[in-house]
C-alpha positions in Angstrom: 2.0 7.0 -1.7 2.5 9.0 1.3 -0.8 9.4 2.1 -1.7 5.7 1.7 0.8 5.3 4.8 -1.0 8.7 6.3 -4.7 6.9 5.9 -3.5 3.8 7.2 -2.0 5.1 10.1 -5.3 7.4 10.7 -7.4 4.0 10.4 -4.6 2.2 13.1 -5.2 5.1 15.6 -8.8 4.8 14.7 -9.2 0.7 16.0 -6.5 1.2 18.3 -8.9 3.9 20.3 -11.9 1.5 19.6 -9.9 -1.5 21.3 -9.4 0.8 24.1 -5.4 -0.2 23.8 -2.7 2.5 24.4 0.4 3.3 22.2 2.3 1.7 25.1 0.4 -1.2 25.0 0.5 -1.3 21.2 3.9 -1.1 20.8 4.6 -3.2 23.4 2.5 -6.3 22.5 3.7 -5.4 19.0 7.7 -5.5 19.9 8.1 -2.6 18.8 9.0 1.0 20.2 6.7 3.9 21.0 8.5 6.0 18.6 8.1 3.4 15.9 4.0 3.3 17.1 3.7 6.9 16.4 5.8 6.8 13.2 3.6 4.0 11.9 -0.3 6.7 13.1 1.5 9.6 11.2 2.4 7.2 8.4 6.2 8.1 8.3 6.7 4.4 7.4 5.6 1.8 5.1 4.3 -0.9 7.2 5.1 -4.7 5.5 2.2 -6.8 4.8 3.7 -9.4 7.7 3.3 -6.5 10.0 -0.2 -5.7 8.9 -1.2 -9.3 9.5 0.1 -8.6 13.1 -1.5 -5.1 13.9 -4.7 -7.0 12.3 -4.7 -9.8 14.3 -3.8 -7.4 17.7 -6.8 -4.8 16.7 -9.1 -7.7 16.1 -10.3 -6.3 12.8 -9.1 -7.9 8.6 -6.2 -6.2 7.3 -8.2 -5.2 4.3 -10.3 -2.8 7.0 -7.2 -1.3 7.9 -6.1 -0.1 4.1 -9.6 0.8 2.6 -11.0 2.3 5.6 -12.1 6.4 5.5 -12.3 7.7 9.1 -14.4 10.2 9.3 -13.7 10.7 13.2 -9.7 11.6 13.1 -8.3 11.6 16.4 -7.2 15.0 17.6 -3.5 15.0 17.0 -4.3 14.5 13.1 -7.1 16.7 12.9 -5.1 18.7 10.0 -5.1 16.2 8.1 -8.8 17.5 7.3 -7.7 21.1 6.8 -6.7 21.2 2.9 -9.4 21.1 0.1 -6.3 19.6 -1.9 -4.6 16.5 -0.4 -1.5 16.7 -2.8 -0.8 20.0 -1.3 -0.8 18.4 2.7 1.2 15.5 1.3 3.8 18.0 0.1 3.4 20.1 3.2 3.6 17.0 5.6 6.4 15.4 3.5 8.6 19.1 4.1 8.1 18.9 7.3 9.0 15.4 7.5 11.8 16.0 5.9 12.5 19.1 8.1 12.7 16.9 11.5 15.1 14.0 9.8 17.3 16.2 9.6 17.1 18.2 12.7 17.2 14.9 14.1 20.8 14.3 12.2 22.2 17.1 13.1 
């Protein structure tokens, strides 16, 4: 499941540089925060299908491009996610780390 929301976000980051529109922009057309923006790219959140429908209509692209697309041209701040021959093993990697700053960020 992870990295459903981990290709998603890839394929977001992917239009959004096509569209030419920023994470600031993004987020702030969007309503959201530029936190939230980059938690939705590194797929750290499940993104409701109402908010899909949104990011769709924004990016100018159907919300079906957004799941099923397979970027080949990753942007450079998720270039590792190309770096395993096994993707379970980065999903458990990512999700420790994940895990990791959640709680750094409690403390």
């Amino acid at each position: 499941m992870a990295s459903v929301g981990r290709r998603l976000g890839a394929n977001i980051r992917t239009f959004m540089l096509e569209a030419n529109i920023s994470p600031d922009s993004f987020a702030e057309r969007l309503g959201y925060s530029v936190k939230d923006v980059w938690n939705i790219i590194e797929g750290k959140i499940i993104v409701p299908p109402v908010e899909l429908d949104r990011i769709s209509d924004l990016l100018g692209i159907a919300k079906e491009c957004l799941l099923s697309s397979q970027t080949d041209n990753l942007v450079p701040d998720l270039q590792y996610m190309k770096g395993f021959s096994n993707s379970e093993n980065l999903d458990k990697v990512l999700d420790l780390m994940d895990e990791y700053v959640e709680l750094r960020e409690v403390m």
